[in-house]
N, C-alpha and C positions, 0 to 999 in steps of 0.2 A: 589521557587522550581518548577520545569517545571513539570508538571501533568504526562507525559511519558518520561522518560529517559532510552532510549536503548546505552548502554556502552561496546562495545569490545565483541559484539555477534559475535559465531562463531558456525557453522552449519555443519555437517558429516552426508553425506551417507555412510554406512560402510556396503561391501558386500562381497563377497568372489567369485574369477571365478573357470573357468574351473578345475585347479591345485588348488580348497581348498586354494588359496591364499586370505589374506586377501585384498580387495580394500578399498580405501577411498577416496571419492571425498569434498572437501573442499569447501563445496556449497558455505556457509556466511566465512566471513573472515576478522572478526572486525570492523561488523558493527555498528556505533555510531550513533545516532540521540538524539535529544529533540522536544517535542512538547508541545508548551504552551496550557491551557487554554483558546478558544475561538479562538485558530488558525487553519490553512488549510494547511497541508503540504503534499505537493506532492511528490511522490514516482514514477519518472518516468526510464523509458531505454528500450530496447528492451528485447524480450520472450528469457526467462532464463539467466533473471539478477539477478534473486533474490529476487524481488519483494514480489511475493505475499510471497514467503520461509521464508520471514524477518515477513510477517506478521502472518502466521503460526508458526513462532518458538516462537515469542513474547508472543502468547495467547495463548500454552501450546498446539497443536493443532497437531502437527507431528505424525507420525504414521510409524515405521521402514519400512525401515533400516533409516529413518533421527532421528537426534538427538542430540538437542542440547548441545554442550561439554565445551562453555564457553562464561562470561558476564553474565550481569546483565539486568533486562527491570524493572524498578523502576517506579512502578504507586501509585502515590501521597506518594513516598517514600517506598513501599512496593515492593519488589521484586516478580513478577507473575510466574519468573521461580525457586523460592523456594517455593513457595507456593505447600499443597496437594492438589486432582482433588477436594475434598469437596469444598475449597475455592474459588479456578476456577473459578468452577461450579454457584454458587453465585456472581460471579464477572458476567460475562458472560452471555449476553442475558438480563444484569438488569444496572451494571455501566460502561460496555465493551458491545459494540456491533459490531458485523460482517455483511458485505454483499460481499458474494461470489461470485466467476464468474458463477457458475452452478446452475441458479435459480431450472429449472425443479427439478434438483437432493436433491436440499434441503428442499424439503417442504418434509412433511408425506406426503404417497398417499393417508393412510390409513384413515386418518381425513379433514375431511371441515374444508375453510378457517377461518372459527368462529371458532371454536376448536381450531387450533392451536394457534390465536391471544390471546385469553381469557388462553388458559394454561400457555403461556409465561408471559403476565399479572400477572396473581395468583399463580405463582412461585417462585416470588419474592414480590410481595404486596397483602396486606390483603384489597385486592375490591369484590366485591358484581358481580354477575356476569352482571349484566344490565350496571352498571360502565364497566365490559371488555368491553363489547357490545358498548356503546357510544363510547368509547375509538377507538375500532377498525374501527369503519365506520367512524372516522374521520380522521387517518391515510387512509383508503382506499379512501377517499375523495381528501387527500390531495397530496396524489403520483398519484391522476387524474385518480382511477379506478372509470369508471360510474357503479352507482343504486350501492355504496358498499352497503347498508344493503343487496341486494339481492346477493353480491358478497358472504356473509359473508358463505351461506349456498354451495356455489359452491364446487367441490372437485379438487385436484392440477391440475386432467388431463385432467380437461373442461379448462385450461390457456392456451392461446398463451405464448412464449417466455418470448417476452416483458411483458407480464400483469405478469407473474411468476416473474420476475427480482421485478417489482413495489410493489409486495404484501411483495418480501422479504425487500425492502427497508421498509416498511411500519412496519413490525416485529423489523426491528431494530430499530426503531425511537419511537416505540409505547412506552417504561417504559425511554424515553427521557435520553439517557444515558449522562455519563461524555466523555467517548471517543469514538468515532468509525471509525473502520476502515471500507473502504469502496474499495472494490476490483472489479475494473471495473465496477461501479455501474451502467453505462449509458450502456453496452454494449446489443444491441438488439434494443434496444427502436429507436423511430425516434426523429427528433430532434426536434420538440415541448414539446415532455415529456421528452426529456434528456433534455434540457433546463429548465423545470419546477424544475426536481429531484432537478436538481445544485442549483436550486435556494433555495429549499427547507432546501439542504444541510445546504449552506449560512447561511441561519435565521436559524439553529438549532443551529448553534456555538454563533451570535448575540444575541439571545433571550437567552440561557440555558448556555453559554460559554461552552458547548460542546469543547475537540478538536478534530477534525478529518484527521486525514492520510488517501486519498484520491490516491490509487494506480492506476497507467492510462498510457497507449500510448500515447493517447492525448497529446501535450504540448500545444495543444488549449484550452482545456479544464483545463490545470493548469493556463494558462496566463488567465484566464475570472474567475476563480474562488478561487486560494490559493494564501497565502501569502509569505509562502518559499515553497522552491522547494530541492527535493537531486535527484540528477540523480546518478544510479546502471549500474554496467557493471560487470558482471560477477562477482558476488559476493560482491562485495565493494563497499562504495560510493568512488564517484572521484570528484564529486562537489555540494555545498551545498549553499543555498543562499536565500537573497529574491528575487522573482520572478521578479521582476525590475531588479536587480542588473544580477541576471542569464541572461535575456533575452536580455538586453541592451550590456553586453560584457562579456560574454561564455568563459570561462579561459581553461577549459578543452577539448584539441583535441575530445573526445567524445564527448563531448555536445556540440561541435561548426557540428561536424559531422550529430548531431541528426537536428541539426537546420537545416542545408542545405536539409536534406529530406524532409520538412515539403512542402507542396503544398500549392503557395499563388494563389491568384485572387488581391492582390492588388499591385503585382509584375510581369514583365515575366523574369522570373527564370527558369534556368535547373536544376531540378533534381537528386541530389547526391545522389547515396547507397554509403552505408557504406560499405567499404571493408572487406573482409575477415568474420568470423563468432565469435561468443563467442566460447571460448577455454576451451577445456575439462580440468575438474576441479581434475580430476583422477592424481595427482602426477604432480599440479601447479608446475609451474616454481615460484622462490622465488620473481623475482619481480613484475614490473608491470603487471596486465594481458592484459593491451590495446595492448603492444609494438607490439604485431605480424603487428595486424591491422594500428602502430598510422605513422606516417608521419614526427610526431616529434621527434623520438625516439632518444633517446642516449643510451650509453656504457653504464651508469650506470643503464638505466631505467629495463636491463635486470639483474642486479645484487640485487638490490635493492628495496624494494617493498616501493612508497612514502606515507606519510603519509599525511592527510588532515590539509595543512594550512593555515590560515586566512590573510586576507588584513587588519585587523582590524576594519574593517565593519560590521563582520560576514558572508561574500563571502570567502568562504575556499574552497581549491583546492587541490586533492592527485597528481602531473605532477611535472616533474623536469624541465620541458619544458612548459611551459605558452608562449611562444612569444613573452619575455620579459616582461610582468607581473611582477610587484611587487612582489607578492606572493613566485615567481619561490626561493626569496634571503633566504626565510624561509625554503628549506627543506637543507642547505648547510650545 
């Protein structure tokens, strides 16, 4: 049994304009994943695919008009979206852990960084408060903030960016969760400490079998660091795979598109944007949502929304059009 199992998640913004009419925009729209025990699965695509959406709607975390209208997110067989906020709440911050894009905005201002490590600590475990206290200078040690005992006493708005982003990685990692998601966890930092975090990442799945979903721009940082990958395009995966498998032969016009924008130094390559933009989600069209943008498109791709199917390797593909790909004879 896979430790996180998200099944046929589907996500509404529900708003009303000018004319009292109601809207709905169909953010998520069946989205499926697994994640094992001890694995790294990347969550990549461009801003406002869904990403982080997927990982807010998963952990109970939305706040209207979004809200989730259907599926399952099954942790270690327990459904987190039938679950009440009391059980959540205990989930979260202890066997669920978060790291958000907006360090500054997440800490208390109100309390020093000892405070809030040691509350988070003794919220969940019956330690002594000297045990928070080692605890926390050794996380602050190990996301590379210097003199952390002296850190412990600082308050949120003596932190640069970067040292905010570290402290909150350091909160997540301190009660050594089962899962965690990590949403842009590098972003700010330079690249000796976003190289450290990754690493840190790494040996927290290795040592603790941790799994972590690891959401990212980067596909550099998925190819150095996780083991599958799903790439998101406007609400839906289109392609899912191991990182091998995905990177060596890209089934999906989107994810062959994402690749070509990638900037090498061990190639001279031109440069592809991606055409066209992510398509408002306000009264989807039924099928593909790439088709405006894709190259490949067919008749049916506007009639019919494809579903993600497998090569039998576990490299699965939602396209009616792969470029003769295997895969393409599964959605017929």
């Amino acid at each position: 049994m896979s430790l996180l199992a998200v099944e046929n998640l589907h996500t509404h913004f529900v708003s009303r304009d000018l004319d009292n009419r109601i809207r709905v925009a169909h953010a998520l729209n069946g989205v499926s994943f697994a994640v094992e025990a001890g694995e790294i699965l990347g969550i990549v695509g461009e801003t406002g695919a869904g990403k982080s959406l997927t990982a807010m709607s998963v952990l109970g975390l939305l706040k209207p008009p979004a809200r989730v209208v259907g599926g399952r997110a099954l942790f270690e067989g327990e459904d987190l979206l039938a679950l009440p906020p009391e059980a959540l709440n205990k989930l979260r911050g202890n066997r669920i852990a978060l790291v958000v894009q907006s360090p500054k905005s997440s800490l208390d201002p109100l309390a020093r960084l000892g405070t809030q490590l040691g509350r988070l600590q003794q919220a969940h475990r019956k330690i002594s408060d000297a045990e928070a206290e080692a605890r926390a200078v050794a996380m602050l040690e190990a996301v590379g903030i210097p003199d952390p005992r002296r850190r412990l006493r600082a308050w949120p708005h003596e932190l640069s960016g970067g040292m905010a982003q570290r402290v909150l990685i350091a909160m997540a990692l301190v009660n050594e969760p089962s899962l965690l998601v990590a949403d842009e966890p590098t972003t700010g930092l330079d690249v000796s400490i976003a190289a450290r975090i990754l690493d840190l990442l790494r040996d927290l799945g290795t040592r603790t079998g941790a799994a972590i979903i690891l959401i990212t721009h980067d596909l550099g940082v998925v190819a150095e660091t996780c083991h599958r990958v799903a790439v998101m395009h406007a609400g839906q995966l289109v392609e899912t795979g191991s990182v091998h498998a995905l990177f060596q032969r890209p089934l999906h016009p989107y994810t062959r598109a994402l690749m070509r924008s990638i900037p090498r130094i061990d190639q001279d390559v031109v440069l592809e944007p991606i055409a066209g933009a992510v398509p408002s989600l306000l009264n989807a069209a039924p099928g593909c949502r790439y088709v405006e943008r894709c190259p490949r498109r067919l008749d049916v791709c506007r009639r019919d929304k494809p579903g993600l199917a497998s090569d039998g390797t576990g490299h699965a593909v939602a396209c009616y059009n792969t470029g003769g790909a295997s895969v393409a004879a599964a959605h017929g």
